[in-house]
Backbone as a chain_set.jsonl record, in Angstrom:
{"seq": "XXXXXXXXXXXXXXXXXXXXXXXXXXXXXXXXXXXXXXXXXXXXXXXXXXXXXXXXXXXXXXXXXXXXXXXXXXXXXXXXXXXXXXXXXXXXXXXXXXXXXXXXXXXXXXXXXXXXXXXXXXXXXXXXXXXXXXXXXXXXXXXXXXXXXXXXXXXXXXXXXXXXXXXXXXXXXXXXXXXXXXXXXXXXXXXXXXXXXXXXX", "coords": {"N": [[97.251, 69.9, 107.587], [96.856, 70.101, 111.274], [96.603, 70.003, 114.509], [94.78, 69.73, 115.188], [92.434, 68.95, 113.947], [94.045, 66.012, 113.389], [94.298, 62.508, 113.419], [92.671, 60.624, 115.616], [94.882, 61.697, 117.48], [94.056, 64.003, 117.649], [91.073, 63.366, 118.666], [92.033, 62.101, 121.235], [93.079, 64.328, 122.537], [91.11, 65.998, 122.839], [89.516, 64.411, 124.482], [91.04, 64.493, 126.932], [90.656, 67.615, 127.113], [88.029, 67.94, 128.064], [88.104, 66.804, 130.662], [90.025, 68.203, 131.782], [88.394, 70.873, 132.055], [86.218, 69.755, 133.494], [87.375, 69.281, 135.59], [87.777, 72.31, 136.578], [86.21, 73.58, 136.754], [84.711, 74.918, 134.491], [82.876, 75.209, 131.765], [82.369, 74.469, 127.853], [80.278, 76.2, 126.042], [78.04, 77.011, 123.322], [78.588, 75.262, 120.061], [80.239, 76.251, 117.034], [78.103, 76.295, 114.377], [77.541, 73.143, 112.586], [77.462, 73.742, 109.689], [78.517, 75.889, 108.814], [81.168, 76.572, 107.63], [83.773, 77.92, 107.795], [85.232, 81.043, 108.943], [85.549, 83.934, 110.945], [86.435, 83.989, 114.177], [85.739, 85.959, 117.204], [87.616, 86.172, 119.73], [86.896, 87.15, 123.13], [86.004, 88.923, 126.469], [89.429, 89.778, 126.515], [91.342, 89.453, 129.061], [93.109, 88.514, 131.111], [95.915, 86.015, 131.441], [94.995, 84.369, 131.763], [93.319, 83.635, 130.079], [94.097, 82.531, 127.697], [95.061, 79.799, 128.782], [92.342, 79.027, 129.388], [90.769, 78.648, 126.82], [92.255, 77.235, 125.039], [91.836, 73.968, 125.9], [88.817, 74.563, 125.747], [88.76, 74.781, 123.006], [89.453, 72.226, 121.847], [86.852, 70.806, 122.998], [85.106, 72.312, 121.61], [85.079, 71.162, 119.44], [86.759, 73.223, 117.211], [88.503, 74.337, 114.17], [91.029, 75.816, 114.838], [92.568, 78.651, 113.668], [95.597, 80.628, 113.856], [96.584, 84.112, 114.009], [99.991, 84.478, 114.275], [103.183, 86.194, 115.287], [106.045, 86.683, 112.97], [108.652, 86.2, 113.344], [109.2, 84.62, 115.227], [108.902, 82.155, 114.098], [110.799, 79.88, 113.64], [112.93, 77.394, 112.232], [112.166, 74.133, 114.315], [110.452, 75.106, 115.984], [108.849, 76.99, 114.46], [107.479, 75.093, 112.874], [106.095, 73.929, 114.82], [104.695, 75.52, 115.409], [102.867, 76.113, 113.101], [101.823, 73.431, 113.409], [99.921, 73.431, 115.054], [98.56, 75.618, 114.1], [99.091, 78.034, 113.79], [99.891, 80.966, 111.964], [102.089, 82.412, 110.459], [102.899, 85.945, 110.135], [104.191, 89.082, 109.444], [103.893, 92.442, 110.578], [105.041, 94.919, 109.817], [106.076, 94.391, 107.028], [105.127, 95.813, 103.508], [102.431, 94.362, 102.68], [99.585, 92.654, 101.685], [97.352, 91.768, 103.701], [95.084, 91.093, 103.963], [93.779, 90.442, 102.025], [95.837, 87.802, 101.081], [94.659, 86.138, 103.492], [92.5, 86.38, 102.538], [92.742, 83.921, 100.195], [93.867, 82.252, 102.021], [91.477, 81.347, 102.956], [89.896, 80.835, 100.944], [91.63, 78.627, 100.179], [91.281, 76.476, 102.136], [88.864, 74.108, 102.787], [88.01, 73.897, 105.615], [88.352, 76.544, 107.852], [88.771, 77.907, 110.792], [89.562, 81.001, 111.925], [90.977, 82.483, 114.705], [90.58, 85.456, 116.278], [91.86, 87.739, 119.086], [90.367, 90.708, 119.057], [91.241, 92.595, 121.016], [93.9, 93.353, 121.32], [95.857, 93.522, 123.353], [95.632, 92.856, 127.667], [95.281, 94.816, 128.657], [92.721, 97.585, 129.42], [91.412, 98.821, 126.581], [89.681, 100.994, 124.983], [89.133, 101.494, 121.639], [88.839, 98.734, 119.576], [90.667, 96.805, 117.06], [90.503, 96.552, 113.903], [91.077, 94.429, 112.119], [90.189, 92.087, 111.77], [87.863, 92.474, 110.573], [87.445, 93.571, 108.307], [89.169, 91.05, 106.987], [87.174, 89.016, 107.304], [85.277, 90.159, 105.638], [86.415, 90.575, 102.966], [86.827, 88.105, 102.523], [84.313, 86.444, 102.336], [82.871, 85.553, 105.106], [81.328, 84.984, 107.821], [81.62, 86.413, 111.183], [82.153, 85.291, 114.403], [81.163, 85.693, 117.544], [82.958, 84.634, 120.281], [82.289, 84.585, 123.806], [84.406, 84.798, 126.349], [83.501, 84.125, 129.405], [83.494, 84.882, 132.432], [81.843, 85.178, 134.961], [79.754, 83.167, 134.013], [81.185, 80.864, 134.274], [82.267, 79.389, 131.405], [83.071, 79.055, 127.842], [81.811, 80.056, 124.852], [80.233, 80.271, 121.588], [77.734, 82.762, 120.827], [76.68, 84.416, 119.583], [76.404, 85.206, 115.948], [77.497, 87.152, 113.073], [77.087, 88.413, 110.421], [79.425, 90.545, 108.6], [77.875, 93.826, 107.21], [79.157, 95.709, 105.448], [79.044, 97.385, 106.898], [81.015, 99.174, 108.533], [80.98, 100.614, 111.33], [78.519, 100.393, 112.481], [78.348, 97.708, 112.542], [80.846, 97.251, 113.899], [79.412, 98.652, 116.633], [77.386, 96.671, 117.17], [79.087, 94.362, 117.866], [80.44, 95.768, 120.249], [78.476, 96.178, 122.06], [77.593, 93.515, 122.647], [79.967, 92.186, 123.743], [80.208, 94.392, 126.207], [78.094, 92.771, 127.851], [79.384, 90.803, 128.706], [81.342, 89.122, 131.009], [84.708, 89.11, 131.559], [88.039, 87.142, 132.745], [89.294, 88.698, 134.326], [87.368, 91.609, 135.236], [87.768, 94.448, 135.352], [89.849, 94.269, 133.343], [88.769, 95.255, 130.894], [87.591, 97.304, 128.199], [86.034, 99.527, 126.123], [84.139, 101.66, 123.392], [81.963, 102.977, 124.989], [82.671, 102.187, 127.522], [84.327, 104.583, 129.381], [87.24, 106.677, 128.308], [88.958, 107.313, 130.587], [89.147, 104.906, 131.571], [90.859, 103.188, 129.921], [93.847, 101.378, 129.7]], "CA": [[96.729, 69.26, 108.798], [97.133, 70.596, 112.347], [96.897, 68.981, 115.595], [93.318, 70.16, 115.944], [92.647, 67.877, 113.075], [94.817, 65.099, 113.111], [93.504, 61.687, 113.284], [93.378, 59.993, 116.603], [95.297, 62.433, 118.602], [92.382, 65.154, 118.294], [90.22, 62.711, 119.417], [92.878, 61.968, 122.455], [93.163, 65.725, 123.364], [89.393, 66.038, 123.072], [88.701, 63.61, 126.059], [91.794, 65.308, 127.726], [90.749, 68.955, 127.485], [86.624, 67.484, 129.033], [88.485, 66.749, 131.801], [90.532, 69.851, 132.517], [87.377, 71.598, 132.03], [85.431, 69.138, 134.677], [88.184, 70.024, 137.017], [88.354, 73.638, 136.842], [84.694, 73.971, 136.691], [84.277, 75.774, 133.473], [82.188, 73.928, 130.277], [82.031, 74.592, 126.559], [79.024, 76.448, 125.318], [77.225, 76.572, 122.046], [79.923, 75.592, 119.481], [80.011, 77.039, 115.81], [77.288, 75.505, 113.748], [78.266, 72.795, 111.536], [77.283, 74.436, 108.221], [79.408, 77.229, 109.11], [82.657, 75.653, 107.636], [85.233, 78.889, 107.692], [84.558, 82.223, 110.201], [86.29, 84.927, 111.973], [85.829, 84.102, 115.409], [86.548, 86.993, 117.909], [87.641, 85.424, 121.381], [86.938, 88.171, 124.233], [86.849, 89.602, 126.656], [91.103, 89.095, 126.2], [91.443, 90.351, 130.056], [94.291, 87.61, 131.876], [96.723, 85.189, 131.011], [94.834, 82.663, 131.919], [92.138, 83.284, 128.767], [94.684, 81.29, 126.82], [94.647, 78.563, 129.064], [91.44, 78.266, 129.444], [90.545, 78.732, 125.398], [92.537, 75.695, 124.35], [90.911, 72.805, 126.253], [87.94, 74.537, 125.025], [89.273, 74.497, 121.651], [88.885, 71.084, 121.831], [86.339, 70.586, 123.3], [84.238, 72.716, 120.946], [85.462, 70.87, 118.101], [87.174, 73.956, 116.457], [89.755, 74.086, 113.618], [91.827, 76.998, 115.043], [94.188, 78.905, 112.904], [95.62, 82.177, 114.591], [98.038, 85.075, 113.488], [101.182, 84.388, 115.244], [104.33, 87.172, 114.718], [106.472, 85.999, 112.14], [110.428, 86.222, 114.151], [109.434, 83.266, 116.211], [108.914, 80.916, 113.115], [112.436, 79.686, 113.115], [113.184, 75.847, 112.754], [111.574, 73.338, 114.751], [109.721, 75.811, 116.659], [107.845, 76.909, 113.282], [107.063, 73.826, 111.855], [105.142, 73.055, 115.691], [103.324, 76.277, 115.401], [101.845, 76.044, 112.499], [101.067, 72.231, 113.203], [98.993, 74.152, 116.064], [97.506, 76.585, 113.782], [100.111, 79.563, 113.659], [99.849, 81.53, 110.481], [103.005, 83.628, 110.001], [102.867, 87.177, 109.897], [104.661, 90.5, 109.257], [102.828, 93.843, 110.09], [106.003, 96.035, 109.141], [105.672, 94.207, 105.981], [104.149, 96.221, 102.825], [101.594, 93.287, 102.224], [98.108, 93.047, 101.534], [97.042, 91.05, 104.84], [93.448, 91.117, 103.968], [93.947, 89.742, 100.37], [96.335, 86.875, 101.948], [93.811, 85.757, 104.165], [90.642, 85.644, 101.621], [92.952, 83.508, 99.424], [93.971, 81.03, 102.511], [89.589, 80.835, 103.283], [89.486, 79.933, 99.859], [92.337, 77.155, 99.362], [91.268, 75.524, 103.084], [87.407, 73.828, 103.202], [87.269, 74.264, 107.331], [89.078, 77.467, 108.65], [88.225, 79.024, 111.831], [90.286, 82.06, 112.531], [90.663, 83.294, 115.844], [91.746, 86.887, 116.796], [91.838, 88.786, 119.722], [91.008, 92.505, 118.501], [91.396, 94.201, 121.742], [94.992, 93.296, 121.311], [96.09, 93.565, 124.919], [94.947, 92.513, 128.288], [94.943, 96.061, 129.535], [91.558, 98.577, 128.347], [91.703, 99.365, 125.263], [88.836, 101.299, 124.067], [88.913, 100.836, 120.442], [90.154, 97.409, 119.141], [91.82, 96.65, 116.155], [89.52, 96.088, 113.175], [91.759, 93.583, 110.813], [89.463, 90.759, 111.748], [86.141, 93.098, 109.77], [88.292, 93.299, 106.861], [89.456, 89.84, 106.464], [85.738, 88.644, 106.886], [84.387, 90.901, 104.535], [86.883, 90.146, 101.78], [86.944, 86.373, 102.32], [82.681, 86.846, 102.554], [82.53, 84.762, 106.094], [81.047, 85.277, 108.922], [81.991, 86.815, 112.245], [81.437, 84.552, 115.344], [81.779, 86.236, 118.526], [82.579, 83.936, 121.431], [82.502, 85.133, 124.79], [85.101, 84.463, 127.893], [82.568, 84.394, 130.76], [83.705, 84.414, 134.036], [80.4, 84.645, 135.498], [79.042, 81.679, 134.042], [82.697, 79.817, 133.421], [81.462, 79.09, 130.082], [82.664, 79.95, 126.5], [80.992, 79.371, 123.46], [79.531, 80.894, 120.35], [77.202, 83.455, 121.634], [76.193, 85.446, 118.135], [76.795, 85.1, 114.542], [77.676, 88.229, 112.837], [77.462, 88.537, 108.633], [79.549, 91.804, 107.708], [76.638, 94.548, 105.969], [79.728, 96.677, 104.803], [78.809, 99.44, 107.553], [81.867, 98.938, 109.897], [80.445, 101.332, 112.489], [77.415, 99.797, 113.016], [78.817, 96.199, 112.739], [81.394, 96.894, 115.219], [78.861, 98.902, 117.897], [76.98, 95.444, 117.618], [79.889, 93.681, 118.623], [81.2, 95.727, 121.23], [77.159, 95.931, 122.829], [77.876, 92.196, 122.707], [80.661, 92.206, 124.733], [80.316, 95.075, 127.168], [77.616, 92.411, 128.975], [80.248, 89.335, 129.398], [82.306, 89.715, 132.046], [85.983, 88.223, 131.701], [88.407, 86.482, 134.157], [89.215, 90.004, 135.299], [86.3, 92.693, 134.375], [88.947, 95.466, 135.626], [90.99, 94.584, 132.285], [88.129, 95.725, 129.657], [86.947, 98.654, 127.897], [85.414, 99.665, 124.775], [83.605, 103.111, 123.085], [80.941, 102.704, 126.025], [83.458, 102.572, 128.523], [85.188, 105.832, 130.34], [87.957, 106.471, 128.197], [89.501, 107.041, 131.36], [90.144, 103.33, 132.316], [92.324, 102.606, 129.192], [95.241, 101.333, 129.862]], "C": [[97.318, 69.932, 110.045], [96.526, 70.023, 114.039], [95.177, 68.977, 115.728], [92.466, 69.2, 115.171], [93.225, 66.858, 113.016], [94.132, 63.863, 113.928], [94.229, 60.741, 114.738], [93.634, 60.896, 118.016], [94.593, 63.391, 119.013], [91.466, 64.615, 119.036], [90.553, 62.478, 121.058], [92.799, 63.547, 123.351], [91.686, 66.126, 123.724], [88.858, 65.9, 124.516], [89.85, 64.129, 127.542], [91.174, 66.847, 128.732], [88.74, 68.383, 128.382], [87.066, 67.504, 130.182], [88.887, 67.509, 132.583], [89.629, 70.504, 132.805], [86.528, 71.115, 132.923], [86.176, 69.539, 135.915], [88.394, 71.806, 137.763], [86.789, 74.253, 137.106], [83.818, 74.545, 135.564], [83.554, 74.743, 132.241], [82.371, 74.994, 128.785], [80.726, 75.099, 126.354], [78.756, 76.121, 124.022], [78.463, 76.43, 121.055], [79.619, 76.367, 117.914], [79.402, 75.932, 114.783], [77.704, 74.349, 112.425], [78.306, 73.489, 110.04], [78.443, 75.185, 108.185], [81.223, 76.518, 108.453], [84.56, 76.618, 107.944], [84.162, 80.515, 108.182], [85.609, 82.731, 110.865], [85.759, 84.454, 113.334], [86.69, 85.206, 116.212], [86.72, 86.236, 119.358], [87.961, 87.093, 122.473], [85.987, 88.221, 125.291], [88.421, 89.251, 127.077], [91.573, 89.993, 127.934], [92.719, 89.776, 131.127], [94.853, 86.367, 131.304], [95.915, 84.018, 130.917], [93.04, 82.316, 129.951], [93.055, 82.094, 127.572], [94.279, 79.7, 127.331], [93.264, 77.729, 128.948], [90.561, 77.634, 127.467], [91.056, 77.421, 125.042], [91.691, 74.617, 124.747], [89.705, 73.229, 125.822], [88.166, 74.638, 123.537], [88.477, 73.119, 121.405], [88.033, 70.463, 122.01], [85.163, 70.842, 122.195], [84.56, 72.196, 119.573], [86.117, 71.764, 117.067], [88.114, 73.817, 115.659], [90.702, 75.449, 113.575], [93.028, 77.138, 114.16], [94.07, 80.693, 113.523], [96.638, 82.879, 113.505], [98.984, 84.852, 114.289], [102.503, 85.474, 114.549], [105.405, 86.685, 113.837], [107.933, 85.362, 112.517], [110.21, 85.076, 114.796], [109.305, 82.06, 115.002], [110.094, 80.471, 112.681], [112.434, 77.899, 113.564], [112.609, 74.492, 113.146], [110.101, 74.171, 115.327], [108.671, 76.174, 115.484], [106.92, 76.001, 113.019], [105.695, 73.434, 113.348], [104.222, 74.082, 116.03], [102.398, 76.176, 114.752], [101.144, 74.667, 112.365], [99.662, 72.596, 113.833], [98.253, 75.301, 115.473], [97.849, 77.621, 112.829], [99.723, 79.684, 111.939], [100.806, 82.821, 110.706], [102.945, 84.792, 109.141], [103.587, 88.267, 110.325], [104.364, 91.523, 109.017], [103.589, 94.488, 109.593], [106.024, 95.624, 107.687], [104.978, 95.322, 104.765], [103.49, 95.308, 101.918], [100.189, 93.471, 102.057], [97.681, 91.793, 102.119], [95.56, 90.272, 104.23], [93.299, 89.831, 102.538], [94.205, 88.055, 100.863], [95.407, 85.868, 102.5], [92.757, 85.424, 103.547], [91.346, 84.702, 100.804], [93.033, 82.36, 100.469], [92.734, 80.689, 102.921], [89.711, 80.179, 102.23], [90.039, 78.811, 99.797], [91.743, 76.238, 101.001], [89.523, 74.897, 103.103], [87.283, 74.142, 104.979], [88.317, 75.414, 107.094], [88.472, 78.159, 109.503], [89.472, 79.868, 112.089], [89.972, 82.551, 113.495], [91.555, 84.774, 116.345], [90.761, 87.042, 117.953], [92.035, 89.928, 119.939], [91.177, 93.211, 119.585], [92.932, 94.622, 121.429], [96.093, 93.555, 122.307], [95.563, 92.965, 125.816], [94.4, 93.82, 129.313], [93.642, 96.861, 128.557], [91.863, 98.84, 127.319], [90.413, 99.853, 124.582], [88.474, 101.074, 122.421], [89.704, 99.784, 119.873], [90.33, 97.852, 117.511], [90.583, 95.994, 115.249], [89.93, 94.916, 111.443], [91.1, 92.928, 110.233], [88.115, 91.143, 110.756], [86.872, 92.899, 108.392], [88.252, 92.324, 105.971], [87.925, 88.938, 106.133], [85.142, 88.868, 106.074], [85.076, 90.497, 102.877], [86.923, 88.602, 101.951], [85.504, 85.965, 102.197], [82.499, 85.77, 103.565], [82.067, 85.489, 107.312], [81.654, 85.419, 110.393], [81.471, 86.074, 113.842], [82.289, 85.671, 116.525], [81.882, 85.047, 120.203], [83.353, 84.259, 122.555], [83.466, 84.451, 126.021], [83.886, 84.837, 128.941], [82.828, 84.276, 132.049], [82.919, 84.287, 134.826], [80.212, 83.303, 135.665], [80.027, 80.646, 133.974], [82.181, 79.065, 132.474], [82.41, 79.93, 128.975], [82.547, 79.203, 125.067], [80.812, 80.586, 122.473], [78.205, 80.85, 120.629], [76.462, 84.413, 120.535], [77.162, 85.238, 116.737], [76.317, 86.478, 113.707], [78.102, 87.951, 111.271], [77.83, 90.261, 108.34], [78.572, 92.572, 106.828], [77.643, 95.262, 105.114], [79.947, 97.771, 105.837], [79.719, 99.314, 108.487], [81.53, 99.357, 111.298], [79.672, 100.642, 113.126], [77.835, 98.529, 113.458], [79.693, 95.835, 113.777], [80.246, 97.649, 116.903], [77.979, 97.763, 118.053], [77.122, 94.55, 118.717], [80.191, 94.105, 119.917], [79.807, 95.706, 122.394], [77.44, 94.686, 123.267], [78.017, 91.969, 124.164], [81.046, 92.677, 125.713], [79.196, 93.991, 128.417], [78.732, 91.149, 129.595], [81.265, 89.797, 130.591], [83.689, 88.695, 132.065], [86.966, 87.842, 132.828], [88.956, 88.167, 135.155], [88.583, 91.441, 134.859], [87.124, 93.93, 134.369], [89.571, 96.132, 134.023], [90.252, 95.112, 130.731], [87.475, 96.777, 129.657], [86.615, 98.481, 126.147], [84.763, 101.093, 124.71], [82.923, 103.216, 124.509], [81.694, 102.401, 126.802], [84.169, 103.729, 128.78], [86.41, 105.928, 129.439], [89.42, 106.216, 128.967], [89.97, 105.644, 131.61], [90.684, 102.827, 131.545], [93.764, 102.912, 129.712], [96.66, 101.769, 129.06]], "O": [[98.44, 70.394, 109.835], [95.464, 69.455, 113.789], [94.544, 68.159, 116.396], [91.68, 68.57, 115.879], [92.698, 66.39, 112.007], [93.493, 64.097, 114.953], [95.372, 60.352, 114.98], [93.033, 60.907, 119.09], [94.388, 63.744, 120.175], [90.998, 65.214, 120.005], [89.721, 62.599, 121.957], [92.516, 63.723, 124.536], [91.294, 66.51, 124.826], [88.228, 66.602, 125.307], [89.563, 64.127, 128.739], [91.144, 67.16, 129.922], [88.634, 68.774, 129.544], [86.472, 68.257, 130.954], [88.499, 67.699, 133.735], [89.724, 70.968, 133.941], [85.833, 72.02, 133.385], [85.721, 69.998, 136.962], [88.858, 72.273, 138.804], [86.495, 75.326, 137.632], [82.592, 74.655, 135.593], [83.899, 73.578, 132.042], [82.485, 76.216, 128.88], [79.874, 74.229, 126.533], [79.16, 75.061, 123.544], [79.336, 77.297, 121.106], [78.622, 77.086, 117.848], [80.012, 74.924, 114.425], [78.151, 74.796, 111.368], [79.369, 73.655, 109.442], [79.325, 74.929, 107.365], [82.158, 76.111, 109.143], [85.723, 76.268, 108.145], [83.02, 80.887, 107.914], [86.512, 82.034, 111.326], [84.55, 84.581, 113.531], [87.894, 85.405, 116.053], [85.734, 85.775, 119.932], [88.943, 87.836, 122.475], [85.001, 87.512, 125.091], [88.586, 88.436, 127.984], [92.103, 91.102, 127.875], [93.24, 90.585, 131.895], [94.082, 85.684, 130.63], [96.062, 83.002, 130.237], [92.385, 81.476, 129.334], [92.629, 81.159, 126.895], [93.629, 78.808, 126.785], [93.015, 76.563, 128.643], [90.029, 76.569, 127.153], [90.262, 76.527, 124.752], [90.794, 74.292, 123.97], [89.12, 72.262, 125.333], [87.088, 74.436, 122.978], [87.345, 72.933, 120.958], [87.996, 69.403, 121.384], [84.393, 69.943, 121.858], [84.263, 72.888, 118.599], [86.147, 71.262, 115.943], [88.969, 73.082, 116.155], [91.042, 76.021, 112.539], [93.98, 76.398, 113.91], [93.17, 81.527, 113.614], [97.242, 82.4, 112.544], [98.617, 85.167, 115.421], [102.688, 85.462, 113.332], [105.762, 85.716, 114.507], [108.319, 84.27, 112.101], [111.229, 84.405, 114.959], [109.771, 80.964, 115.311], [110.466, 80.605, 111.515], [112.125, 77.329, 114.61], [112.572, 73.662, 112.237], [108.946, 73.827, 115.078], [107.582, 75.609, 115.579], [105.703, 76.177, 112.959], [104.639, 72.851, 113.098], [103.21, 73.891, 116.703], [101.247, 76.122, 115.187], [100.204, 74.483, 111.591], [98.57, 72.247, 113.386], [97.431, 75.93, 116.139], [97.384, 78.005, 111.756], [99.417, 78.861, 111.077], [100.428, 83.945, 111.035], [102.935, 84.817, 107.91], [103.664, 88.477, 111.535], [104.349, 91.982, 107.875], [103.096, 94.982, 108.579], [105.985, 96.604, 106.943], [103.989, 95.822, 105.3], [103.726, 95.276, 100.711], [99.692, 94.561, 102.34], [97.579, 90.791, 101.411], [95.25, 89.082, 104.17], [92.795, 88.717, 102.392], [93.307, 87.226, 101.013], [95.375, 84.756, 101.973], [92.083, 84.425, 103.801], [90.39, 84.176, 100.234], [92.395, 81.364, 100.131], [92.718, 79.54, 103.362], [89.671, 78.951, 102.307], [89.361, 77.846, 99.444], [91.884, 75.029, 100.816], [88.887, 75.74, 103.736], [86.255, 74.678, 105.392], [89.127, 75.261, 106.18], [87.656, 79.013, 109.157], [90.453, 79.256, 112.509], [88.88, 83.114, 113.574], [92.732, 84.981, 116.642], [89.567, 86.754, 118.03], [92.974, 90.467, 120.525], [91.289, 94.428, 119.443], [93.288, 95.792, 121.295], [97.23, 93.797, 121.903], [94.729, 92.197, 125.334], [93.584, 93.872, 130.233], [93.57, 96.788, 127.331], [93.033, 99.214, 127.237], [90.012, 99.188, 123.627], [87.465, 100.434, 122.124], [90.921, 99.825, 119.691], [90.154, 98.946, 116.975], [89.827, 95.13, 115.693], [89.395, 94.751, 110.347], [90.982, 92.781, 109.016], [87.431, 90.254, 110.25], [86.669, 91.98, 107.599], [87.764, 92.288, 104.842], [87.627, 88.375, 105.079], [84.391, 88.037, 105.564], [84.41, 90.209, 101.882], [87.177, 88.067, 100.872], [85.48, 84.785, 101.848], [81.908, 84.815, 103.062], [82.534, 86.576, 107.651], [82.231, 84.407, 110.793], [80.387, 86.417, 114.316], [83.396, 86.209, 116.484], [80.946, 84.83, 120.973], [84.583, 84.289, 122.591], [82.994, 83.453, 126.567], [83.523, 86.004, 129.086], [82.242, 83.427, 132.722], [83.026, 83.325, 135.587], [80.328, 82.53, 136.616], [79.673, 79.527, 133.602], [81.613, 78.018, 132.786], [82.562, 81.149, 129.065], [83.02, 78.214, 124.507], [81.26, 81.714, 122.682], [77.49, 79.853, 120.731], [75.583, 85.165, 120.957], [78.387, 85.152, 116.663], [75.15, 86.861, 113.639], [79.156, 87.418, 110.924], [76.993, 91.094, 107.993], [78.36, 92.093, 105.714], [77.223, 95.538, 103.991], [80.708, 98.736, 105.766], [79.186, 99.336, 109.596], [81.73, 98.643, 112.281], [79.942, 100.223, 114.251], [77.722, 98.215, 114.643], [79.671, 94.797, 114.437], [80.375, 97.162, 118.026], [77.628, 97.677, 119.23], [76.453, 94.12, 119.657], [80.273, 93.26, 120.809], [80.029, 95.262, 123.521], [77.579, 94.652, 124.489], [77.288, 91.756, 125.133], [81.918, 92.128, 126.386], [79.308, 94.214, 129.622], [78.777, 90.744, 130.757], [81.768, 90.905, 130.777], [83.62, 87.581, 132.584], [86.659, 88.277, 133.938], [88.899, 88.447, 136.352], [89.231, 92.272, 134.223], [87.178, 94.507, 133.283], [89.74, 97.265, 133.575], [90.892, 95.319, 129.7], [86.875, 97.274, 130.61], [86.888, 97.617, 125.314], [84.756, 101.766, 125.74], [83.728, 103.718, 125.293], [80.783, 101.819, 127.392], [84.997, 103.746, 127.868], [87.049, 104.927, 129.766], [90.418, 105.576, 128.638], [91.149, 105.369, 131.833], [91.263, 101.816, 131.943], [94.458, 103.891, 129.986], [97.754, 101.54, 129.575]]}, "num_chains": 1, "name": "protein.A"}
């Protein structure tokens, strides 16, 4: 169980995070279809601090059951135990593990899991992201949600549903087509193939 879940108090944070979101101006878009019970979601464009902030209250809002990668050194103690109430899934890249494996086994033992990464893996350009999240989808056989940060429209939701073919190439120039139209809280901080390699940071 994890807070995003938990009986009562989800419901409490729910009518919380509506509010933040009435105040700031921004809403919840389309959320991830009920059927859909376990999914990679990609959250981008990952461009200012404040995409966290704003992501949680929509968390909630969108009814999601967020579980992230969090680095493994901070899981010490109390502090652990209140990450992963929040989601955290402890991990070690220096590790010689089989990430991918890992991950199709925790889709299988959980009925809901939404996973959320952010492949650019920065907030500065980064032309090519980080392709863990194709992986883990493909061996766990779930689908890829992509939901957009919009600063435009202050909006984010689930914006395209993406089923792995195998062809990584193709599957990611999809994605990054996607996301070269959204524009995030600072357009400055994104790049992709189809961007200048010049403006990586």
């Amino acid at each position: 169980m994890t807070i995003f879940n938990t009986p009562i108090l989800s419901r409490f944070l729910k009518i919380i995070a509506w509010g933040v979101l009435l105040v700031i101006g921004w809403r919840p878009g389309p959320s991830i279809p009920k059927d859909i019970k376990k999914c990679v979601v990609i959250a981008a464009p990952h461009t200012s601090n404040w995409d966290f902030g704003l992501f949680l209250p929509l968390v909630f809002a969108l009814n999601l059951h967020v579980r992230v990668l969090i680095k493994h050194t901070i899981f010490i103690g109390p502090v652990g135990w209140f990450l992963r109430y929040c989601g955290g899934i402890p991990i070690d890249r220096r590790a010689a593990r089989d990430y991918v494996g890992q991950m199709a086994e925790l889709f299988e033992k959980n009925d809901i899991f939404h996973l959320v990464v952010t492949p650019e893996g920065t907030r500065s350009p980064r032309t090519h992201w980080k392709t863990g999240f194709y992986h883990m989808a493909q061996a766990a056989n779930v689908p890829i949600i992509l939901a957009a940060i919009d600063a435009e429209k202050k909006q984010v939701g689930v914006d395209r549903i993406i089923h792995p073919s195998g062809d990584l190439e193709a599957d990611m120039a999809e994605i990054y087509a996607f996301f070269d139209t959204i524009k995030g809280v600072k357009p400055d901080n994104y790049a992709s193939p189809n961007k200048p390699a010049s403006e990586d940071g």
